[in-house]
Structure formats: structure tokens, C-alpha cells
KETI-329579 format. One line per 2 residues: their letters; for each residue x, y, z of C-alpha. Coordinates in steps of 0.5 Angstrom, whole numbers, plus 500, padded with zeros to 3 digits. Example, Ala and Ser with C-alpha at 12.3 -4.5 7.8 and 13.67 -1.06 7.14 Angstrom:
REM KETI-329579
AS = 525:491:516; 527:498:514
//
This chain:
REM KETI-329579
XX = 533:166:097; 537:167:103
XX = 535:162:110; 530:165:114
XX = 532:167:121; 528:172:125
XX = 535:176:128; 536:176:120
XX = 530:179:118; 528:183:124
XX = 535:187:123; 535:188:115
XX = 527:191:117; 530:195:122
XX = 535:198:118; 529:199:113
XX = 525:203:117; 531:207:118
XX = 532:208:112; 525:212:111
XX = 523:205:106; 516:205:105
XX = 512:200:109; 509:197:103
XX = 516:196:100; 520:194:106
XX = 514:188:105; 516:187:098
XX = 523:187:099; 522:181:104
XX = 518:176:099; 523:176:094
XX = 529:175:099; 526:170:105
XX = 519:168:102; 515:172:107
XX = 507:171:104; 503:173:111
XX = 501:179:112; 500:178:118
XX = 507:175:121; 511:180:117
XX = 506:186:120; 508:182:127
XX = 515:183:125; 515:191:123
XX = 512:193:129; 517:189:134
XX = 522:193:129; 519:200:130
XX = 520:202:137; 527:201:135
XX = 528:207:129; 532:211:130
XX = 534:208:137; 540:211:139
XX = 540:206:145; 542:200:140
XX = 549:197:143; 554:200:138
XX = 560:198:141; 563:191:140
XX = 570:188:142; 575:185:135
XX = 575:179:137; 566:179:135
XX = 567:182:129; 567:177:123
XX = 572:178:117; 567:178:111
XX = 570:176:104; 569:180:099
XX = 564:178:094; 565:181:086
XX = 561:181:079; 564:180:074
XX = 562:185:068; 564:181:063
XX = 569:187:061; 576:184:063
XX = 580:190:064; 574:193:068
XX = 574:186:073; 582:187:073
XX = 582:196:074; 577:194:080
XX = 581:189:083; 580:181:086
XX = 579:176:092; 582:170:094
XX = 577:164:093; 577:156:095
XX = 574:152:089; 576:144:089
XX = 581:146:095; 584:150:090
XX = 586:157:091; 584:162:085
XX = 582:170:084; 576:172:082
XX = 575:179:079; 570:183:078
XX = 566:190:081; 565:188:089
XX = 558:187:093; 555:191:097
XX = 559:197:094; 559:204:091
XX = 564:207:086; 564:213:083
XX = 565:215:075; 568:221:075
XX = 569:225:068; 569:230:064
XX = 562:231:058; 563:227:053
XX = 568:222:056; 564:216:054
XX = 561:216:062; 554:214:060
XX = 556:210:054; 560:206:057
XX = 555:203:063; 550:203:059
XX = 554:198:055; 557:194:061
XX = 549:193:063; 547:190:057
XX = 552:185:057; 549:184:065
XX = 543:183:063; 545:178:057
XX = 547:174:063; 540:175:066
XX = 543:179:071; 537:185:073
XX = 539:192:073; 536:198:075
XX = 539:205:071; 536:211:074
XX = 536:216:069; 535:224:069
XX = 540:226:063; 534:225:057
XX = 527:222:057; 526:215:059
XX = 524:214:051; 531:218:049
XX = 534:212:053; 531:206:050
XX = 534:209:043; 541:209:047
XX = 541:202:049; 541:200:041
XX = 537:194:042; 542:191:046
XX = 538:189:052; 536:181:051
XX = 531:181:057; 527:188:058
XX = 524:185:064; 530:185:068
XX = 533:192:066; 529:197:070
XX = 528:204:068; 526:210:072
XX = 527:218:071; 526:218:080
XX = 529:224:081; 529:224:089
XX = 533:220:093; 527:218:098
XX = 524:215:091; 530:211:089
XX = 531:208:096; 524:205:095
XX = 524:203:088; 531:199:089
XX = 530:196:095; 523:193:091
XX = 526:192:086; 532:188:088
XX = 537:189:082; 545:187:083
XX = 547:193:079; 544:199:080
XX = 547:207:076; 545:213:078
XX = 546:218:072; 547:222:075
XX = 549:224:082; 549:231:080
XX = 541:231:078; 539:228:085
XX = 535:232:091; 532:230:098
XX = 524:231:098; 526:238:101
XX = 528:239:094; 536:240:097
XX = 542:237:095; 545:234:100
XX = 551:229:098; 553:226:106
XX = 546:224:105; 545:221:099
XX = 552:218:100; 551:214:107
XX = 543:212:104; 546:209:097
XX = 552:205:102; 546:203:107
XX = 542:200:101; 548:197:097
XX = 550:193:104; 543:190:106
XX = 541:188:098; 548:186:096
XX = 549:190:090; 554:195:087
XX = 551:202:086; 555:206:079
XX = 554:213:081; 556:218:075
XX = 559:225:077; 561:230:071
XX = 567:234:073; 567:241:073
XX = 572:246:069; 578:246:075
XX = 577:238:074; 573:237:080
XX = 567:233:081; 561:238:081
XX = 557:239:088; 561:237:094
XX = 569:234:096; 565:230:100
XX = 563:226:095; 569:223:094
XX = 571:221:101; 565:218:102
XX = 564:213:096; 568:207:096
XX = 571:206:089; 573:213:084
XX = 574:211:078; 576:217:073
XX = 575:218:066; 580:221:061
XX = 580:221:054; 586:219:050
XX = 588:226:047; 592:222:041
XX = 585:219:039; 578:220:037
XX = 575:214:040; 579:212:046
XX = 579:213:053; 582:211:060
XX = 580:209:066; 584:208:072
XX = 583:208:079; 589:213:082
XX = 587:214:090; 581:210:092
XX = 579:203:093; 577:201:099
XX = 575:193:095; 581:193:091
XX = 588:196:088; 590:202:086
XX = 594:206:081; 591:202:075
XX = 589:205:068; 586:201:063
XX = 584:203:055; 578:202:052
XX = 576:204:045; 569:207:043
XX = 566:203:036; 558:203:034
XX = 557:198:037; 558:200:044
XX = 565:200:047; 570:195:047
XX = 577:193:051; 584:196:047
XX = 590:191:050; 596:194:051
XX = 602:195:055; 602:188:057
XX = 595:187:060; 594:181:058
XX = 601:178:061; 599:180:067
XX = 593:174:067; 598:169:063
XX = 603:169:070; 597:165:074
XX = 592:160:071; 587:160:076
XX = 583:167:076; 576:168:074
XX = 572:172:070; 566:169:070
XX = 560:169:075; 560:162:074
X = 565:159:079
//
């Protein structure tokens, strides 16, 4: 639960409003973060936030010198080499300095590969491990029926309470359902299976609302995009330059069960140019060590990856 301040509170519900979130759920949403239980105070603070939607006239200029350099916050998946590939951030523990690695908050990455790659697998095997850590999930899935889905997870899921599922096809319906639900990882499975409510397929404006909603609830949000036969992501360039983080997906042409991962070009929170190798087994997927990774965490002792710091 964060503290409650009025300027606070009023500029998550203004950008609620803005985001179309309905009026229920923006008072859900605000329960679970400012312990909000009167009606009454919350329908004052929505209707003084109403005459600014879509309010043009709302300062957007501000000098450098005001702008506060916010740290990065990280997840850590629990996957060594997943934290690694998408980077770390300094942080002070016991006036020592140390790397914590992990997905970062507060943003959206795309997993981009061909059918087959292990795109779907692999997420469904880092969201159980999250989940073992009590750590809510939300999984949007449109690429089988929800019961199909279940049978996927293979009964890895420890607290089914706190892993939420949804067919919600339209963005608008995702948009409500993370903003109540107020999960710390989100996947939409996949992109490409996502209209507006006028039935159209509009990437900028998915994109942008994912981003706003990742921002103001502090989550990552996986989005999965399949690659076309000119090894494209299907739909539009757009989608590419508007996320934060591309990760590709590969398959190792010399096995049958392992696959890269590598951030090449994108990663607006972290490095680029890494590549990491994971192996598909019964049980899920699991970390394939080589080319010296681990010596990369034997050069500095201090470095987390743990949610525990």
C-alpha cells in the first residue's frame, strides 16, 4: 500500500479516466493500492478529476532541473540468465553498492519468434516460478481455450488464487481487468489476437495504453508476437519501435530442445547484444550454462537475484 496523498491518488484516477478504465474499476483499483473504503471520498475525488480527461490544457512542459531521475525497479524471474539478458541496476544495501538483476517495472517487452520456438512454454514456465514466490500473475490467452491452458501449466501452479487467467480479447477488457486485478507481471498471448472495441487492430493504441497501465501499477507487461515468413513481427513496424525491451527467439538449428534468447537492438532498461541458451525438458525449461556465462557473476560478488534484498 502506497501513502496516501491526495496530489497522488488524483493523478493515477485522472490517467485512469484517460485510459477509458471503468468508473468501478478505477474505485477497485484504489482499495488495493491507498485503502480507499468510502464511497463517498472517492466518488468527490473522481468527479474533481473528470473535468480534466482528455484535458489538453494540463502543463506539459517542465524545465530538467524538476524532472526527478527515478531508479529502475527489477523482478527477478528467478531464471538467472533471463535476469542477466535483460540487465541490472545499481542499488545501496548496508551502505554497500550491489546489481540487482531482473525484468524491469514499469515496463513492456516484446517476445518475438517463430511458431513453435517455445515463446508461450517458456512464459508459462517463468510465471509459475513467480507465482511459487507468491507474486500474482495475470496471463491473457487467446491461442486455446482457457481449460487447454490449465493443461499446460501441468500443474506447476502452487497458488491458483493469485495466477489469473482471461480469454479478454479486447484491449479496453484488458485495460479494466489489470487495472482491478493489480497483478506484477502481466502476458498478453498474444498481440496479434488483440482488437480495439470497433473490432480494429490498432498497434499504436495498444502499445501506448499497455506502457501507460505498466507505468501507473508498476508491472512488466510480456507481450508475445509471432514472426511472419520474412521473419517480421506480424502487424505492424510500429510495434517494434514503440516497446520497451525486443527480445528474439531462435531455436538452436544443431539441437532439438534448445533455444536463444538475445536481446540484439532494444532495451531501453538494460544492455544490448546478449544472447543466453535455454533447453526445453518435461518439466518446463531449464538454464543451459555455456560460453562462460556463469564467470561473468564470479567477477563481482555483490549481485542479486533474488526479490529478497
Amino acid at each position: 500500500m502506497q501513502t496516501k496523498n491526495i496530489d497522488t491518488i488524483q493523478q493515477d484516477v485522472i490517467e485512469l479516466i484517460n485510459l477509458n478504465v471503468e468508473k468501478n474499476k478505477i474505485f477497485s483499483f484504489l482499495k488495493k493500492r491507498y485503502k480507499i473504503e468510502n464511497e463517498a471520498e472517492y466518488e468527490e475525488i473522481y468527479s474533481a478529476c473528470m473535468k480534466y480527461k482528455n484535458n489538453d490544457n494540463i502543463e506539459k512542459v517542465v524545465s530538467l532541473s524538476n524532472v526527478k531521475e527515478e531508479e529502475i525497479k527489477r523482478l527477478s524471474t528467478s531464471i538467472k540468465e533471463i535476469d542477466w539478458l535483460y540487465g541490472s541496476t545499481e542499488m545501496m544495501r548496508n551502505n554497500i553498492k550491489y546489481l540487482k538483476y531482473g525484468v524491469p517495472l514499469s515496463r513492456v517487452s516484446l517476445w518475438a519468434g517463430s511458431p513453435g520456438v517455445g515463446k508461450t512454454r517458456t512464459l508459462i514456465h517463468l510465471t509459475s516460478i513467480l507465482n511459487k514466490l507468491k507474486i500474482k500473475v495475470l496471463y491473457f490467452q487467446k491461442e486455446a481455450s482457457l481449460s487447454e491452458f490449465k493443461s499446460w501449466t501441468n500443474g506447476k501452479i502452487d497458488y491458483e488464487d493469485d495466477y489469473i487467467i482471461s480469454d479478454a480479447s479486447t484491449v479496453e477488457e484488458q485495460a479494466n481487468i489489470i487495472i482491478a486485478e493489480n497483478p506484477k507481471v502481466v502476458v498478453i498471448d498474444s498481440i496479434n489476437n488483440i482488437k480495439n472495441k470497433d473490432g480494429k487492430f490498432d498497434v499504436k493504441q495498444f502499445v501506448l495504453k499497455f506502457k501507460e497501465i505498466a507505468s501507473l501499477i508498476d508491472c512488466h507487461i510480456f507481450l508475445i508476437g509471432h514472426l511472419n515468413k520474412q521473419k517480421k513481427v506480424k502487424g505492424n513496424n510500429d510495434l517494434e519501435y514503440m516497446v520497451d525491451i525486443v527480445v528474439e527467439l531462435t531455436k538452436n538449428e544443431d539441437t532439438k530442445s534448445n533455444f536463444f534468447l538475445s536481446i540484439p537492438e532494444k532495451n531501453r532498461s538494460g544492455p544490448v547484444g546478449r544472447k543466453i541458451e535455454l533447453r526445453h525438458t518435461n518439466l518446463g525449461v531449464e538454464e543451459f550454462s555455456k560460453n562462460g556465462f556463469y564467470e561473468v557473476f564470479k567477477e563481482n560478488c555483490l549481485e542479486s537475484f533474488s526479490n529478497i534484498v
